[in-house]
N, C-alpha and C positions, 0 to 999 in steps of 0.2 A: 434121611433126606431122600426126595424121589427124588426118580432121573430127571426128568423135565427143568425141576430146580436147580438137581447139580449142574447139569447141561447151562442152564442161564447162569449160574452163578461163574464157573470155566470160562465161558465165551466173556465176561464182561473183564475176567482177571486176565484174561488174555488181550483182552481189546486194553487193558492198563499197560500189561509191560511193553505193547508194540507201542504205546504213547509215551512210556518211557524211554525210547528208542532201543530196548531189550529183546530186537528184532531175531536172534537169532532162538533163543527161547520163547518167544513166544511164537515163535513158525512149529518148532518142536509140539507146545501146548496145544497149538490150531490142527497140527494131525491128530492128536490121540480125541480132540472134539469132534471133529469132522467123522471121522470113524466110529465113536461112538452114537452119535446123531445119523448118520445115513440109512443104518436098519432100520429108525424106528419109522421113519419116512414113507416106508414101503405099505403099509398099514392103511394111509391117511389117501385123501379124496385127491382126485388128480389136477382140482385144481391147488393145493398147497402143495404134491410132489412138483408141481411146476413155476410155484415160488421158490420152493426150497431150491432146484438148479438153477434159478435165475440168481436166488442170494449169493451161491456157493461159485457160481460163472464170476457174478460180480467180486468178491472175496479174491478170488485165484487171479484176474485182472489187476488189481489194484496189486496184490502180491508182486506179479509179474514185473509192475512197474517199479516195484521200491515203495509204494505210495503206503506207509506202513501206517499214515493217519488214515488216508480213505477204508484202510483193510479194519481199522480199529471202530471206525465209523461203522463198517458195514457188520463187524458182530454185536456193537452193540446196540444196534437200532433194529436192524432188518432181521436179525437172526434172532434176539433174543424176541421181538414179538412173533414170530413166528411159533413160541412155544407158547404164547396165550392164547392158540388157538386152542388146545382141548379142553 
């Protein structure tokens, strides 16, 4: 499996258990992604490293508040097209 995939396949099993309300585990699963996903970033044209901190601003937002469906929304829509870009 490439990264790109694993990466999308992570974020959407993560955007499940925060819908699960399995909020404290999937905060856990959203660092080792986030971390994962931020190097590859550095690479890509400036306008997608400045989607990727608008996704990840909005992500940390919705975190901030509790809003653990808007945080589930925002990896599986906004995040994971963000990897159909290559």
């Amino acid at each position: 499996m490439n990264v790109p995939t694993q990466i999308i396949d992570t974020a959407r099993h993560c955007a499940g258990l925060f819908r699960l309300g399995r909020d404290i585990e999937a905060a856990l699963e959203m660092v080792e992604l986030i971390e994962t996903a931020m190097p590859l970033f550095t690479s890509r044209s400036v306008q997608e490293q400045a989607q990727w901190m608008q996704v990840l601003s909005a992500v940390l937002q919705c975190q901030e508040r509790q809003d653990w469906l808007g945080v589930a929304d925002w990896l599986e829509v906004e995040f994971v097209e963000m990897w159909h870009w290559q």
